[in-house]
Gaussian input, Z-matrix of N, CA and C with variables (Angstrom, degrees):
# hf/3-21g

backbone

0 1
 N
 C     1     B1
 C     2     B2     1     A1
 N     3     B3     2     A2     1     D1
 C     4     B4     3     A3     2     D2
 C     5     B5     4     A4     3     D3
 N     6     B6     5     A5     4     D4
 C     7     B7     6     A6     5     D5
 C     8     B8     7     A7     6     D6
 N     9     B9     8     A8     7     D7
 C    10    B10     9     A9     8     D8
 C    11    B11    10    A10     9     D9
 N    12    B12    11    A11    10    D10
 C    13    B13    12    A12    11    D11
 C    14    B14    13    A13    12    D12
 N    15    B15    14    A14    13    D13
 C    16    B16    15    A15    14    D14
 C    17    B17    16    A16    15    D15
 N    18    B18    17    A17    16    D16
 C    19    B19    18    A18    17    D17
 C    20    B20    19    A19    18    D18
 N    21    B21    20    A20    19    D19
 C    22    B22    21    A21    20    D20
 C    23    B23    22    A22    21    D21
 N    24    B24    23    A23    22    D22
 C    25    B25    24    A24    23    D23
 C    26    B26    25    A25    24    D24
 N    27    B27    26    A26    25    D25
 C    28    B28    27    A27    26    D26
 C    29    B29    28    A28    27    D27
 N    30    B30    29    A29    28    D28
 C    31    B31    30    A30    29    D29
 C    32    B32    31    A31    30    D30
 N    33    B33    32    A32    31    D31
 C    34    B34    33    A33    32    D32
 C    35    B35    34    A34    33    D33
 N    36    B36    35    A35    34    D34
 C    37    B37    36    A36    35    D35
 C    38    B38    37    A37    36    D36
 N    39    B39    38    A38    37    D37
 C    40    B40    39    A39    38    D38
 C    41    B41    40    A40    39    D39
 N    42    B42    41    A41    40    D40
 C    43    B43    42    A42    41    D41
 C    44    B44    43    A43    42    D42
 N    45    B45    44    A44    43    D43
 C    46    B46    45    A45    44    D44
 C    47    B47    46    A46    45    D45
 N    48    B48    47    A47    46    D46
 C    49    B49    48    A48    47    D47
 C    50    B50    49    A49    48    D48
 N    51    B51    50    A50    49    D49
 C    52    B52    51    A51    50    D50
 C    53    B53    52    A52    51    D51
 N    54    B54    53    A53    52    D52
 C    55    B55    54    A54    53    D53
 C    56    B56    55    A55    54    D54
 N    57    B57    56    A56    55    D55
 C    58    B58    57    A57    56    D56
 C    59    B59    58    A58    57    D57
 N    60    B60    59    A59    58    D58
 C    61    B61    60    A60    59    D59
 C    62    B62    61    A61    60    D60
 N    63    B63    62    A62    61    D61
 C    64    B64    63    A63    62    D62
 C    65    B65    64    A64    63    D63
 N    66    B66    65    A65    64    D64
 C    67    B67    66    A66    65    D65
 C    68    B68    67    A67    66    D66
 N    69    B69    68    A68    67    D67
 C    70    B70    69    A69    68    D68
 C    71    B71    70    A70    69    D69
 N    72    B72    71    A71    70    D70
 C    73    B73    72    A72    71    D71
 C    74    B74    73    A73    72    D72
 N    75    B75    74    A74    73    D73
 C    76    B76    75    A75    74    D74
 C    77    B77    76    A76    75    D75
 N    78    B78    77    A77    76    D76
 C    79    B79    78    A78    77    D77
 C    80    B80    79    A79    78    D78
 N    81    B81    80    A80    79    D79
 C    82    B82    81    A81    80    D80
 C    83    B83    82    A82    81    D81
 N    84    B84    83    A83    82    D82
 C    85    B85    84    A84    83    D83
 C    86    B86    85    A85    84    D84
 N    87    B87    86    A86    85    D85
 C    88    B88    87    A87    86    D86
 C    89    B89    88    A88    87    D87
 N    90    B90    89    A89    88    D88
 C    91    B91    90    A90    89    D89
 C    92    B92    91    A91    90    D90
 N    93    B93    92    A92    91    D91
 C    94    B94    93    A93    92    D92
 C    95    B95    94    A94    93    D93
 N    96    B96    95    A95    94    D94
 C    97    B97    96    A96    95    D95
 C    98    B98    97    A97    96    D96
 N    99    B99    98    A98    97    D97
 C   100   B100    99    A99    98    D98
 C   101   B101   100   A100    99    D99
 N   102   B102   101   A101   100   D100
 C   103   B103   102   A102   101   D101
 C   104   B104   103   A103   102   D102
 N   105   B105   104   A104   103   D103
 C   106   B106   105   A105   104   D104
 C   107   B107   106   A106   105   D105
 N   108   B108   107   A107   106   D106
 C   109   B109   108   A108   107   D107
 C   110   B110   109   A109   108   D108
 N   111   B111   110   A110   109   D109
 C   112   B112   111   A111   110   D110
 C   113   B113   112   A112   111   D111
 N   114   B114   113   A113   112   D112
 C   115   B115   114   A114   113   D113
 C   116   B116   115   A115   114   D114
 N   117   B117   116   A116   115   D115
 C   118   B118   117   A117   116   D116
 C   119   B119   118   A118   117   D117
 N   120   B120   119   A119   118   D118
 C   121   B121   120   A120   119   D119
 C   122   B122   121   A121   120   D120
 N   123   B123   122   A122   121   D121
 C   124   B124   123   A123   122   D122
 C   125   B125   124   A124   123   D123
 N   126   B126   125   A125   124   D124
 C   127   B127   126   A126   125   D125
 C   128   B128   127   A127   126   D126
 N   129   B129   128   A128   127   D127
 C   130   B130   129   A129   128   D128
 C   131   B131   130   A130   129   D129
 N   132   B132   131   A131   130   D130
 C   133   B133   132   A132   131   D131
 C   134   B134   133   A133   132   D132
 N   135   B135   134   A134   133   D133
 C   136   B136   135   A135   134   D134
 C   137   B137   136   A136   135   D135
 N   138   B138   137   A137   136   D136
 C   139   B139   138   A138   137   D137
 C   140   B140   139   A139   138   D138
 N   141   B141   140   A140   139   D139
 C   142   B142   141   A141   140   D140
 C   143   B143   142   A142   141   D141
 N   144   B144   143   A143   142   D142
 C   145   B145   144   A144   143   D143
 C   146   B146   145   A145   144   D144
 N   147   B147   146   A146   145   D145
 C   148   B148   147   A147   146   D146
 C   149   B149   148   A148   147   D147
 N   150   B150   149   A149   148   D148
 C   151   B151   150   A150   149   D149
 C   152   B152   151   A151   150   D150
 N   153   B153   152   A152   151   D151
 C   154   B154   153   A153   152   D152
 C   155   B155   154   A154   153   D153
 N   156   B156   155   A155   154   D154
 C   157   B157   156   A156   155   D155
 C   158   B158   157   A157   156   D156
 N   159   B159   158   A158   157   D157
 C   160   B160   159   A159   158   D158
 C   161   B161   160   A160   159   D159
 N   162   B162   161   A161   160   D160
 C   163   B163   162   A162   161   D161
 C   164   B164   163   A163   162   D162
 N   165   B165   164   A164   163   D163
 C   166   B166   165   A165   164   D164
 C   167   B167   166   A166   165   D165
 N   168   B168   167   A167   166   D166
 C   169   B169   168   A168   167   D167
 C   170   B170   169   A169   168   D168
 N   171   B171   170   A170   169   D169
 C   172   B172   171   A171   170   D170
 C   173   B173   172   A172   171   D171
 N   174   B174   173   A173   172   D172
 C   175   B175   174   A174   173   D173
 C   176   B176   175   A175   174   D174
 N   177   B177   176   A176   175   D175
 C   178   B178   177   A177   176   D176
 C   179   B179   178   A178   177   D177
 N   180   B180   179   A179   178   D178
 C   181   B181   180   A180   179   D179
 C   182   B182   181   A181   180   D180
 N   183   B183   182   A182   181   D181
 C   184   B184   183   A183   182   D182
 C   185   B185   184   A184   183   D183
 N   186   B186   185   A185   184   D184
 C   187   B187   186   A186   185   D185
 C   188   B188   187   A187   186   D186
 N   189   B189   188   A188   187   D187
 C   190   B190   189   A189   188   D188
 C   191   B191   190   A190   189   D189
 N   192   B192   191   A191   190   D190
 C   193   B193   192   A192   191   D191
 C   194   B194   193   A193   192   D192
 N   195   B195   194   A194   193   D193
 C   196   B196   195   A195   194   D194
 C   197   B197   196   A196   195   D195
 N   198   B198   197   A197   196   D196
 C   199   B199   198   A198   197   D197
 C   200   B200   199   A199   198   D198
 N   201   B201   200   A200   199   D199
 C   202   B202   201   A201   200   D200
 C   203   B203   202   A202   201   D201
 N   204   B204   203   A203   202   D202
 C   205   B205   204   A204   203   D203
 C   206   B206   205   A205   204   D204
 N   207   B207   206   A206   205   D205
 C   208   B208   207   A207   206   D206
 C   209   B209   208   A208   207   D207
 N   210   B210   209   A209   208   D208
 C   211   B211   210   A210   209   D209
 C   212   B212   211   A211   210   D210
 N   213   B213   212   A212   211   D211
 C   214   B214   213   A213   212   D212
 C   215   B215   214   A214   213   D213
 N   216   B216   215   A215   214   D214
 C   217   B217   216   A216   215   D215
 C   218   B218   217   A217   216   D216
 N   219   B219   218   A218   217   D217
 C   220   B220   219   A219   218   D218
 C   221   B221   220   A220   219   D219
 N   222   B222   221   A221   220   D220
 C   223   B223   222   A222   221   D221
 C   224   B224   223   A223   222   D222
 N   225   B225   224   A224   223   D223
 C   226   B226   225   A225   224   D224
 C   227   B227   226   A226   225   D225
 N   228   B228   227   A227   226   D226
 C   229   B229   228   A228   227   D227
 C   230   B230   229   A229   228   D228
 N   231   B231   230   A230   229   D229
 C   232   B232   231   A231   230   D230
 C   233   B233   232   A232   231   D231
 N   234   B234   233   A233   232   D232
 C   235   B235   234   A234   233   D233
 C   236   B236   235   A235   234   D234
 N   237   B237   236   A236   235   D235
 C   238   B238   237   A237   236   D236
 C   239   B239   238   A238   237   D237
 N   240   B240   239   A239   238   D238
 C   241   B241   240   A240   239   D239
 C   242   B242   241   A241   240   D240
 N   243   B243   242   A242   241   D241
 C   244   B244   243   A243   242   D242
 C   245   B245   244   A244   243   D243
 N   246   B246   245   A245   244   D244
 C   247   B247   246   A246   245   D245
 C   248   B248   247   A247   246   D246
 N   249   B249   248   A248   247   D247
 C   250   B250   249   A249   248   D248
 C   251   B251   250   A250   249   D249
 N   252   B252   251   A251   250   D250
 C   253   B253   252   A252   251   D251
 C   254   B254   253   A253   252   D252
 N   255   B255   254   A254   253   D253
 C   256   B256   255   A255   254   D254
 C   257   B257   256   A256   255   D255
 N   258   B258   257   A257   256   D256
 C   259   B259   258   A258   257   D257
 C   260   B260   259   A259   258   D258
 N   261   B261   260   A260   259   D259
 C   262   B262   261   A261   260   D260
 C   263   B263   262   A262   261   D261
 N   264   B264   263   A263   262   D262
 C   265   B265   264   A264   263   D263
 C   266   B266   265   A265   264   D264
 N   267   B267   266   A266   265   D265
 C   268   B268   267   A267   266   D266
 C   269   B269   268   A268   267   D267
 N   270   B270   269   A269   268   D268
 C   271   B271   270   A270   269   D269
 C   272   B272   271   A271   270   D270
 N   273   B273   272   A272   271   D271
 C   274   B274   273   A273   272   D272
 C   275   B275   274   A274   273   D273
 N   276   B276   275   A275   274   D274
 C   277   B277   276   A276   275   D275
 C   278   B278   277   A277   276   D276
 N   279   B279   278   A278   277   D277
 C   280   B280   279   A279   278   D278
 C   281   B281   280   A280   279   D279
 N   282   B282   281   A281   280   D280
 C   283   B283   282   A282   281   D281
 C   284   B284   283   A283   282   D282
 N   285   B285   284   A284   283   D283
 C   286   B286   285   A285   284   D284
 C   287   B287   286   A286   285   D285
 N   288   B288   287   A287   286   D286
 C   289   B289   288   A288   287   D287
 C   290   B290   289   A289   288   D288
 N   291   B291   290   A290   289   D289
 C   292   B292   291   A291   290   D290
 C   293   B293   292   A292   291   D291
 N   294   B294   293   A293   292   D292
 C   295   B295   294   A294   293   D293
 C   296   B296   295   A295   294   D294
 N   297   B297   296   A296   295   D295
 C   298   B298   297   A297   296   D296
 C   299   B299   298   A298   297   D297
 N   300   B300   299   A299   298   D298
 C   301   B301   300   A300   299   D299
 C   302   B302   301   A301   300   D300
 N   303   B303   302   A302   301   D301
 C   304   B304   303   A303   302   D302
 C   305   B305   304   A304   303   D303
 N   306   B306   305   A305   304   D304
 C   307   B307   306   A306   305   D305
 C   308   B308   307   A307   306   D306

   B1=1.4496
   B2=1.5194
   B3=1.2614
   B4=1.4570
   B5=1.4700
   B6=1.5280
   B7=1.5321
   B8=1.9292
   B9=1.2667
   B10=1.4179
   B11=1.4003
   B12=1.7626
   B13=1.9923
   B14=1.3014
   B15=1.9077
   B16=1.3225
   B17=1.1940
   B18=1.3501
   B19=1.3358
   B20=1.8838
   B21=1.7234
   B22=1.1844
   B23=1.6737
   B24=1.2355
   B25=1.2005
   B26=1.6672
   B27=1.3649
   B28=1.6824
   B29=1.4138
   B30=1.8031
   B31=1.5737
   B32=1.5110
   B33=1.2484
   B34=1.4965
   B35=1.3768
   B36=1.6398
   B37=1.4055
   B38=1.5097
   B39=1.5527
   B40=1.7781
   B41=1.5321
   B42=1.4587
   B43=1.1415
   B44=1.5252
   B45=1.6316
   B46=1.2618
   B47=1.4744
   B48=1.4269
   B49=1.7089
   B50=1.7698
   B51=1.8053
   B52=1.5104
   B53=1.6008
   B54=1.6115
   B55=1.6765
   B56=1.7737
   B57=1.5533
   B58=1.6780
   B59=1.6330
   B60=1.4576
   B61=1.5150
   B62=1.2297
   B63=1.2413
   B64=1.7606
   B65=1.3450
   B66=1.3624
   B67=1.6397
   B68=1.6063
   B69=1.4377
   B70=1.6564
   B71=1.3499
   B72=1.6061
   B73=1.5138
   B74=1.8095
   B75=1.2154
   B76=1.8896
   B77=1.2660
   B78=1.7740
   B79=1.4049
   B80=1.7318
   B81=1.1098
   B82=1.1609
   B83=1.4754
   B84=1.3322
   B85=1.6584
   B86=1.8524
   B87=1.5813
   B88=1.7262
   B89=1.5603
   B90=0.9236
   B91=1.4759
   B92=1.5264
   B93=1.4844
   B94=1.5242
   B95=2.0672
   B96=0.9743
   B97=1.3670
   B98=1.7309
   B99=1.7125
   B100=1.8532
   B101=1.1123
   B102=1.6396
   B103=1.1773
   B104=1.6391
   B105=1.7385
   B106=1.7077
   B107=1.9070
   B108=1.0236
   B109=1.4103
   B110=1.4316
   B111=1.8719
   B112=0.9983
   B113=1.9203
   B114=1.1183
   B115=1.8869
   B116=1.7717
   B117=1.7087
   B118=1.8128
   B119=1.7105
   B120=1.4169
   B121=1.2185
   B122=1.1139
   B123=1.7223
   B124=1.5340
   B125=1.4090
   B126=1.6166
   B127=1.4417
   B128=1.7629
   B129=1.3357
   B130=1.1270
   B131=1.8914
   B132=0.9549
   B133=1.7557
   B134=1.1735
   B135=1.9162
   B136=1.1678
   B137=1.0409
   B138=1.1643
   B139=1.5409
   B140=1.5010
   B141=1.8235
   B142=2.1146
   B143=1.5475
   B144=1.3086
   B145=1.7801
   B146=1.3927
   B147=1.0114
   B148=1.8033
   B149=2.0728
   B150=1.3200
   B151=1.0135
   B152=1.4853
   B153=1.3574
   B154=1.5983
   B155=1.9971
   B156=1.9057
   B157=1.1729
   B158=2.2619
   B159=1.0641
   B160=1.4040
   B161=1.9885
   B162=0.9591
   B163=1.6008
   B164=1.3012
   B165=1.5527
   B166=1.5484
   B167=1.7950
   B168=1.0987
   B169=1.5217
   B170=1.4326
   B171=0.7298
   B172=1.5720
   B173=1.5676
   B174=1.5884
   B175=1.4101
   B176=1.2570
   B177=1.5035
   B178=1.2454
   B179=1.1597
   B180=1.9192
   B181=1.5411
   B182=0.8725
   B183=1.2438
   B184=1.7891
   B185=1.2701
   B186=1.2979
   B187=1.5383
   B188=1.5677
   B189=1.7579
   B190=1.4596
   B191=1.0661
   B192=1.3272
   B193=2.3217
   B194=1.6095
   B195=1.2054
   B196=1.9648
   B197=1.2994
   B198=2.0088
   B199=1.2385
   B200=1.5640
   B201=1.2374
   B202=1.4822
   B203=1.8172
   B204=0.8734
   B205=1.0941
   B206=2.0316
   B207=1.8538
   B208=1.1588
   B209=1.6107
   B210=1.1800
   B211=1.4845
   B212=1.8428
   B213=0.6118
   B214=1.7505
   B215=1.7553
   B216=1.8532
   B217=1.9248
   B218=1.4050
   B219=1.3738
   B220=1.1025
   B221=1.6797
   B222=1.6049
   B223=1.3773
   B224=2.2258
   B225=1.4153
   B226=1.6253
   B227=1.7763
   B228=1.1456
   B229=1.4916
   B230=1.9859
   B231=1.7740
   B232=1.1142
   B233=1.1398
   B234=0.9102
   B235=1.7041
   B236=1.4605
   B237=1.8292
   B238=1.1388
   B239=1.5748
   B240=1.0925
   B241=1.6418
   B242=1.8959
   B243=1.2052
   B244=1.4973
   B245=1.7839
   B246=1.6071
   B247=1.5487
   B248=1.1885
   B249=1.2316
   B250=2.0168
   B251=1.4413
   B252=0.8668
   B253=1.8456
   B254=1.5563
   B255=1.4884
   B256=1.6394
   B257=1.7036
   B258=1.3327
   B259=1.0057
   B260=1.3514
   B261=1.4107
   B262=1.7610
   B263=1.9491
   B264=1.5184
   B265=1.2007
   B266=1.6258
   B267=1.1896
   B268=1.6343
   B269=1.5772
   B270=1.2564
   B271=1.4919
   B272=1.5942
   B273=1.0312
   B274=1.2449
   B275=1.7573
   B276=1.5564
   B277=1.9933
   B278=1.5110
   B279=1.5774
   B280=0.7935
   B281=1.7537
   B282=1.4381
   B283=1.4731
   B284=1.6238
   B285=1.6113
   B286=1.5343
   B287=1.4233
   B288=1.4468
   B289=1.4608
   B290=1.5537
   B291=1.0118
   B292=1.9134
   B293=1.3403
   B294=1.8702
   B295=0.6925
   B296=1.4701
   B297=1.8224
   B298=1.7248
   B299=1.4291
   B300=1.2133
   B301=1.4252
   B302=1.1602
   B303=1.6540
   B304=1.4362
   B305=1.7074
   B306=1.3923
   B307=1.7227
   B308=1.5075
   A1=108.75
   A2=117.55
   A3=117.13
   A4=132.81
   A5=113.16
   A6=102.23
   A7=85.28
   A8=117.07
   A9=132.64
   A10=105.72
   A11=93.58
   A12=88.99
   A13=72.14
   A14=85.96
   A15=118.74
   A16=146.32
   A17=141.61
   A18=128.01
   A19=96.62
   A20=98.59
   A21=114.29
   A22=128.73
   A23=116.95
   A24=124.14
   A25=115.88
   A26=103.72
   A27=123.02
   A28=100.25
   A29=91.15
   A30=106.71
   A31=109.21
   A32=125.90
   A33=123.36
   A34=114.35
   A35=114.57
   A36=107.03
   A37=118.09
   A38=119.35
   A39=119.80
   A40=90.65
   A41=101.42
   A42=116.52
   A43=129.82
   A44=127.31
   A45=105.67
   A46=138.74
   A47=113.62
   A48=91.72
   A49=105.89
   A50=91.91
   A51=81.98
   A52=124.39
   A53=105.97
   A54=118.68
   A55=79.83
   A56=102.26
   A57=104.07
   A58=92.93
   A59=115.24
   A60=119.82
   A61=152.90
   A62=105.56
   A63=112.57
   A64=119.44
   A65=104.29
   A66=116.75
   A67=103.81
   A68=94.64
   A69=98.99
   A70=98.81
   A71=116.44
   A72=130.56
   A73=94.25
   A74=106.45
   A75=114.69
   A76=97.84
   A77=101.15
   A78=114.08
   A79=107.70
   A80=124.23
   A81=102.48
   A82=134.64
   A83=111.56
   A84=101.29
   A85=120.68
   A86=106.13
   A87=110.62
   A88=100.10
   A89=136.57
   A90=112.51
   A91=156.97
   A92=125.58
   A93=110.46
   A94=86.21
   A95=114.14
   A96=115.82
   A97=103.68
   A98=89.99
   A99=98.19
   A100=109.54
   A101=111.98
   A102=124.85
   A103=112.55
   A104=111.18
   A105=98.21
   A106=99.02
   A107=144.01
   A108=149.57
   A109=110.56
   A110=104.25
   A111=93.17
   A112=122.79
   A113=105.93
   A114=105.42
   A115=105.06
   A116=108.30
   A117=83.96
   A118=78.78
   A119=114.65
   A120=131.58
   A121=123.84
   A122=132.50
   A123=130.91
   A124=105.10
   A125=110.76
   A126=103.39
   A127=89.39
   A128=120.95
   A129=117.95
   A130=116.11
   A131=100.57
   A132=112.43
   A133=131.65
   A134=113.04
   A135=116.42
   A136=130.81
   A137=136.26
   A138=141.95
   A139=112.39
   A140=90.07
   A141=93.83
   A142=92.22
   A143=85.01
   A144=108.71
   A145=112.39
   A146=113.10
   A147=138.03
   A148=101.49
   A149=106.71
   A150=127.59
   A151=117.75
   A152=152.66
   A153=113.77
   A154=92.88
   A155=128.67
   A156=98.45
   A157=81.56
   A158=128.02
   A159=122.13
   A160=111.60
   A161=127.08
   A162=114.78
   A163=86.51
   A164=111.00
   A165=145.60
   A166=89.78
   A167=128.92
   A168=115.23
   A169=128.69
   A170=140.12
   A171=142.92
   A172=122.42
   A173=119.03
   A174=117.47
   A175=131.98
   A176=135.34
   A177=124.30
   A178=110.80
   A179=99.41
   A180=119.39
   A181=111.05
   A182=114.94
   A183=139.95
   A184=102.77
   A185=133.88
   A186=120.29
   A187=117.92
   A188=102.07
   A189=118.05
   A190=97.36
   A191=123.70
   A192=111.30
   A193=95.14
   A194=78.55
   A195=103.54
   A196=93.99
   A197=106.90
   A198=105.14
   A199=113.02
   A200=108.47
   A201=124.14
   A202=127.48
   A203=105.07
   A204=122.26
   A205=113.04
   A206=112.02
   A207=96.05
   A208=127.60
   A209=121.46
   A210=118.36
   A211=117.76
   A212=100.78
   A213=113.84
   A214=88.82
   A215=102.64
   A216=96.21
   A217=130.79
   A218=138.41
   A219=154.91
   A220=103.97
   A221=115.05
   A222=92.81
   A223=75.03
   A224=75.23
   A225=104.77
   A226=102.11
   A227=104.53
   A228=100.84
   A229=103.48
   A230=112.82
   A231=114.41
   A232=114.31
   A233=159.54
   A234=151.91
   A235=102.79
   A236=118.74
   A237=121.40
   A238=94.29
   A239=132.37
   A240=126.54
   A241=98.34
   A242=116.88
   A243=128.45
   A244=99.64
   A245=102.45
   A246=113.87
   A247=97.79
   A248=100.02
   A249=117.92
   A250=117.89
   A251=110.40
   A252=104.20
   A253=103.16
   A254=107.21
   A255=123.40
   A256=106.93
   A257=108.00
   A258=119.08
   A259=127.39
   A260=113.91
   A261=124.98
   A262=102.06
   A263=98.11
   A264=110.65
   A265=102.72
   A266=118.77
   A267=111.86
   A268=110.93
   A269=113.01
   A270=122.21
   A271=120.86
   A272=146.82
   A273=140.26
   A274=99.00
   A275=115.35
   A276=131.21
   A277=98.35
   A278=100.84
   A279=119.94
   A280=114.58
   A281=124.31
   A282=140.46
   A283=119.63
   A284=71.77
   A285=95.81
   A286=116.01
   A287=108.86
   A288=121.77
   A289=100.68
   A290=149.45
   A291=170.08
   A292=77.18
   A293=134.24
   A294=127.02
   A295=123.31
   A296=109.57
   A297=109.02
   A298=92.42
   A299=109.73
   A300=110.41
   A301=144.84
   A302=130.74
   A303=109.04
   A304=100.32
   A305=103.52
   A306=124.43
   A307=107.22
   D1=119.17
   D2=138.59
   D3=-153.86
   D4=-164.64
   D5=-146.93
   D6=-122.39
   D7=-170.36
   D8=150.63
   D9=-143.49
   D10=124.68
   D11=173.51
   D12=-131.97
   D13=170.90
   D14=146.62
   D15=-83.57
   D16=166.12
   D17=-175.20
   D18=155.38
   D19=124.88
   D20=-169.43
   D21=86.42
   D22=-9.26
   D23=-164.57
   D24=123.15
   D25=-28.85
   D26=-162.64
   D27=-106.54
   D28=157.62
   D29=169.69
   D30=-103.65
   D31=146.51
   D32=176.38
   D33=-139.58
   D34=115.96
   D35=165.70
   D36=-66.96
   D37=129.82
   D38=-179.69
   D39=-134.48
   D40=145.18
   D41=140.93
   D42=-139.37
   D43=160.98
   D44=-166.54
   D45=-38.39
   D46=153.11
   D47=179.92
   D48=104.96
   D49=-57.74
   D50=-171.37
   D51=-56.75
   D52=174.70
   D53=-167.99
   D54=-130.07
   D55=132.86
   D56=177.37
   D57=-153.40
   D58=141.67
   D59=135.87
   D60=-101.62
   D61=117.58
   D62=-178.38
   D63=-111.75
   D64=166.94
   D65=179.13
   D66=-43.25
   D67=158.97
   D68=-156.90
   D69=-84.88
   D70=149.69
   D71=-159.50
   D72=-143.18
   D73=123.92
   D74=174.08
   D75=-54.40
   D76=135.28
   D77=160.30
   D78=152.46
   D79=143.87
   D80=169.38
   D81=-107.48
   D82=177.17
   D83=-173.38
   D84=-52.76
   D85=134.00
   D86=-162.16
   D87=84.48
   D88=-27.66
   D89=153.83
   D90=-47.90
   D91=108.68
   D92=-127.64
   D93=-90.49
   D94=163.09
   D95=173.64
   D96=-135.30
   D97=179.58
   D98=171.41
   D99=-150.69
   D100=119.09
   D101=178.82
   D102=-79.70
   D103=103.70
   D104=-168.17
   D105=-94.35
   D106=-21.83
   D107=159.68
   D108=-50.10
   D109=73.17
   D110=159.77
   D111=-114.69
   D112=136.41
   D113=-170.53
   D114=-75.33
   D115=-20.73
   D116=-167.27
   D117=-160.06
   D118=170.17
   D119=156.50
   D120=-146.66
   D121=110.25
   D122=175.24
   D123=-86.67
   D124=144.37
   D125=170.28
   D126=-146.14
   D127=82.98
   D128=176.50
   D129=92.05
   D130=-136.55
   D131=149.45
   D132=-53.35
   D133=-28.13
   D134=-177.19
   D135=-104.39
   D136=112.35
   D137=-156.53
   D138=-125.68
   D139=116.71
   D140=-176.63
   D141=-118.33
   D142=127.29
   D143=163.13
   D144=-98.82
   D145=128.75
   D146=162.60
   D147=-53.41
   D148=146.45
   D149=160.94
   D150=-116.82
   D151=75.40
   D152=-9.66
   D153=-68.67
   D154=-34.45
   D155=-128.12
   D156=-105.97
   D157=170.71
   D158=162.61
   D159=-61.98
   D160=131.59
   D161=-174.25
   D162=-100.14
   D163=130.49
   D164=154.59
   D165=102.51
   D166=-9.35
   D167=-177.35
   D168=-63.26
   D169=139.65
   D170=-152.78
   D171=-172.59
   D172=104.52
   D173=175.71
   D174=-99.49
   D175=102.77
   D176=-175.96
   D177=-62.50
   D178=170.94
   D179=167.74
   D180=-150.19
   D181=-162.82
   D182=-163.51
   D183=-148.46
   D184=108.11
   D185=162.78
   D186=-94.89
   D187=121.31
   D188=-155.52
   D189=-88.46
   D190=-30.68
   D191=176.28
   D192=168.67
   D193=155.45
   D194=-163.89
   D195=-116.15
   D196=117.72
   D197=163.13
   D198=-138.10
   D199=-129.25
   D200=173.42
   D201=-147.81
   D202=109.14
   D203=170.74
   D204=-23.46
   D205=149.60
   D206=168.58
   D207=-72.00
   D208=179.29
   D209=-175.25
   D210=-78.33
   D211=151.02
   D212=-156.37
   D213=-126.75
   D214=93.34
   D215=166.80
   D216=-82.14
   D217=92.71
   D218=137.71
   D219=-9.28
   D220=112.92
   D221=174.55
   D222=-154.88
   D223=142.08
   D224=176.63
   D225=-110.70
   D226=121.77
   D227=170.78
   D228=-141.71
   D229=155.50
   D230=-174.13
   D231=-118.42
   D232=73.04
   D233=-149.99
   D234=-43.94
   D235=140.81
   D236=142.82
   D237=77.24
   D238=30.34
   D239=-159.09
   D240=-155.10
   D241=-22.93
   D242=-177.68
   D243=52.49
   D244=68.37
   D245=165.59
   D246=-132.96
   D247=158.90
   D248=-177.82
   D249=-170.83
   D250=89.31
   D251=-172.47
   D252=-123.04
   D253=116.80
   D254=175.83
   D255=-103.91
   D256=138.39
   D257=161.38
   D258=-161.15
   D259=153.26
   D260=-161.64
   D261=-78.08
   D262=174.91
   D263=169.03
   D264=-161.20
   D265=127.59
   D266=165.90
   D267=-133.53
   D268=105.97
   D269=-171.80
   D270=-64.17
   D271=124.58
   D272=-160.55
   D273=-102.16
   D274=135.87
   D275=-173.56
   D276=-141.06
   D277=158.00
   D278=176.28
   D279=-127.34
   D280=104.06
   D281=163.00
   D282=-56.10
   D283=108.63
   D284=-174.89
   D285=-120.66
   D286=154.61
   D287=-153.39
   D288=-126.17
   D289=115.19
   D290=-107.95
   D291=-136.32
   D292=122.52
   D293=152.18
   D294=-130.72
   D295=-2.38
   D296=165.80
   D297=-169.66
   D298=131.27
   D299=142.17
   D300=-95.18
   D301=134.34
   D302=-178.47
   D303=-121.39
   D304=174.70
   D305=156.10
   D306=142.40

């Protein structure tokens, strides 16, 4: 069995069990959540698609720890012009733990 929701901007295939990171969501680590955006659910043979969303579908979790991503260098350069501008980025996710699906 599994589902595809959304959450953050993104689509994510999960199914139980799984370990995934997404854009960061309030709560802290051991905190159970519910993912209600769900787009589809397989359970074998049976496959429910959302119009856009599944009605009554809903995937819990577990959020296992809130961190940050590695750094991502941003660098602007101009040829022949003596410009150079570097700069960082470190995206902040939240690790999450698939612990039931329903619908």
């Amino acid at each position: 069995m599994y589902a595809v929701v959304k959450t953050g901007g993104k689509q994510y295939k999960v199914a139980q069990g799984d370990k995934l990171k997404v854009e960061l969501l309030s709560g802290n680590p051991g905190d159970s959540i519910t993912l209600d955006q769900v787009l589809m659910i397989a359970d074998g043979e049976k496959l429910t698609v959302g119009t856009p969303l599944v009605k009554g579908g809903t995937v819990s979790a577990t959020i296992k720890s809130q961190g940050r991503h590695d750094k991502i260098e941003v660098v602007k350069f101009r040829r022949r012009k003596h410009f150079q501008k570097r700069t960082g980025h470190r995206q902040y996710y939240t690790e999450l733990e698939i612990t039931g699906i329903k619908g």
